[in-house]
C-alpha positions in Angstrom: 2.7 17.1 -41.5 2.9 17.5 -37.6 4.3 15.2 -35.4 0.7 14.4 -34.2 -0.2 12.9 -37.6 3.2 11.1 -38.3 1.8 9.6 -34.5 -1.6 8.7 -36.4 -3.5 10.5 -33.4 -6.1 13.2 -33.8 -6.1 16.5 -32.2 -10.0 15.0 -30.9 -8.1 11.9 -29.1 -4.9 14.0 -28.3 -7.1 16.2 -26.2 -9.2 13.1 -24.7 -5.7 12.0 -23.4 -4.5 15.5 -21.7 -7.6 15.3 -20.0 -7.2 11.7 -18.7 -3.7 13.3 -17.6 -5.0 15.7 -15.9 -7.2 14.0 -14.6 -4.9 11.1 -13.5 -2.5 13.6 -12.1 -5.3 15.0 -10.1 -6.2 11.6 -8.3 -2.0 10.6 -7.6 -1.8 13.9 -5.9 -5.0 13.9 -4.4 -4.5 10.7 -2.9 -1.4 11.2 -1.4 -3.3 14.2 0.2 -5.9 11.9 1.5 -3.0 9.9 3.1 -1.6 12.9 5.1 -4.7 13.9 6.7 -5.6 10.6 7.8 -2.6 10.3 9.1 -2.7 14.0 11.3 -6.7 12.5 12.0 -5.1 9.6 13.7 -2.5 11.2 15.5 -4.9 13.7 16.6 -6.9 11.2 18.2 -4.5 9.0 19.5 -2.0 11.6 20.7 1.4 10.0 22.4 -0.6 6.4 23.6 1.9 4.0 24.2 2.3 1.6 21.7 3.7 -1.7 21.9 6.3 -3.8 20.1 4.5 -5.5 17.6 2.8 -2.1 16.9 5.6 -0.6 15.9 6.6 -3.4 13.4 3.4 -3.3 12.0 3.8 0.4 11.7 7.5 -0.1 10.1 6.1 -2.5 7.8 3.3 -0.6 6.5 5.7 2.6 6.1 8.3 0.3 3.8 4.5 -0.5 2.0 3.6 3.3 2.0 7.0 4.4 0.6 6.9 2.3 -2.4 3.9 2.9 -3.4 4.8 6.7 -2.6 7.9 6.1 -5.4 5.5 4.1 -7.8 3.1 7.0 -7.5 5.9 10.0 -7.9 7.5 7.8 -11.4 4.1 7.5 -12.7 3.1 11.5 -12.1 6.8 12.6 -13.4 5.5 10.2 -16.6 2.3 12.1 -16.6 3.9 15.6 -16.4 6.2 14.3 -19.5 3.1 13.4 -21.3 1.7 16.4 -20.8 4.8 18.3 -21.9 4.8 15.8 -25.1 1.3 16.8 -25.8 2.4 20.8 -25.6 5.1 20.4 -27.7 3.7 18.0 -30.1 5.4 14.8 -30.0 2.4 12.9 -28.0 2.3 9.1 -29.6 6.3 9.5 -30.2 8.9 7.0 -28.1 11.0 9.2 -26.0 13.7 6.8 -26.9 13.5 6.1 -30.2 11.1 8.5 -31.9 8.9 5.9 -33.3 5.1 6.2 -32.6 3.8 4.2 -29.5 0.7 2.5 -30.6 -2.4 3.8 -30.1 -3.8 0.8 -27.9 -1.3 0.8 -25.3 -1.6 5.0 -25.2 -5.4 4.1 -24.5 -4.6 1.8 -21.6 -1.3 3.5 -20.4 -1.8 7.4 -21.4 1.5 8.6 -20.0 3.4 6.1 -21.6 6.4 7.5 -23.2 8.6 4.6 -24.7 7.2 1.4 -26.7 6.1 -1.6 -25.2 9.4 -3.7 -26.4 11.6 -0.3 -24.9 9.7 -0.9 -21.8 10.3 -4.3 -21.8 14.5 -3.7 -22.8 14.7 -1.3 -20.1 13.3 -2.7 -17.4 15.4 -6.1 -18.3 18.1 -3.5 -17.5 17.3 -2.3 -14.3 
């Protein structure tokens, strides 16, 4: 019996979910593309105006807001590539901690998740 069975996942929904990683991984990265060239757009047009104060704290707070969701992004496309890796090796539906299979409803609503809901739960109560 594979590791995809002991998960109680079919190959059918096993390949639904690399797609939807793919897919997912497609729109993180893509996104973060976006946000690059809007940013070259707007320096492009507004060259070296001067800028005033309150500009720049604006700026310096929506770069702290940026850079967190930057980090958010990057953990949740290292979780994807994991996935994905999970998927090529077999063990798609297993915990990474623990071995035992994450259920199907929270792989249909999370697709990269890699640990069980209460490992989620213990780990973050860690950090």
């Amino acid at each position: 019996m594979s590791s995809e069975q002991h998960a109680g996942l079919s190959r059918e929904f096993i390949e639904r979910q690399r797609q939807r990683l793919l897919a997912l991984r497609n729109q993180l990265l893509g996104g973060e593309e976006d946000d690059l060239a809007r940013k070259r757009a707007f320096q492009l047009e507004h060259g070296d105006e001067a800028e005033e104060e309150e500009d720049d704290a604006q700026d310096l707070a929506q770069r702290e807001v940026d850079q967190a969701l930057h980090n958010a992004d990057d953990h949740r496309v290292a979780n994807i590539e994991r996935a994905l890796q999970k998927i090529a090796e077999g063990s798609y539906g297993l915990s990474d901690l623990s071995g035992e299979p994450i259920p199907r409803a929270r792989l249909e609503t999370m697709p990269e998740a890699l640990l069980t809901v209460q490992e989620e739960r213990d780990r973050e109560a860690r950090r």
